[in-house]
C-alpha positions, 0 to 999 in steps of 0.5 A: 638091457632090452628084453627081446621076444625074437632075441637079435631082430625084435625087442619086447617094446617094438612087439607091443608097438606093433600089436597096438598097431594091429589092434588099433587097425583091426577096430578101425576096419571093423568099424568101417565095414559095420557102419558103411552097410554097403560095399567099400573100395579095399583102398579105404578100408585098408587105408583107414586101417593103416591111418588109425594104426599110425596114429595110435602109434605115433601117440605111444611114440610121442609119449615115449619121446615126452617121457625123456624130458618129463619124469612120468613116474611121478604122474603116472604112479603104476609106471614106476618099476619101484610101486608096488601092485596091492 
């Protein structure tokens, strides 16, 4: 069963795919922005932020893809829907 934030078009998995991508973009931009100390053509400052934001997702993506053939419940112990928060 998926959990859906907007019911038929977004699932609860996208929206935190998406709102990584965001963050991950806006530190990217900052950054940039904050060490440059001069003026930057838009093009790099938004290319930098799309680049830092597919490359955090591409890494969610991946570990996603080596979580069907590794079980990562068993490295990744607070993963499991069985542990227990104390």
């Amino acid at each position: 069963m998926v959990r859906a934030v907007i019911y038929p078009i977004l699932s609860l998995g996208q929206t935190l795919l998406l709102l990584a991508y965001l963050l991950f973009c806006s530190m990217a931009v900052r950054r940039m922005l904050a060490l440059s100390g001069k003026a930057l053509p838009r093009l790099w400052v938004v290319g930098s932020g799309a680049l830092a934001g597919l490359l955090i997702s591409g890494f969610l993506a991946a570990l996603r893809l080596i979580g069907n053939w590794i079980d990562l419940r068993s490295v990744l112990v607070r993963a499991s829907p069985s542990s227990t928060i104390y």
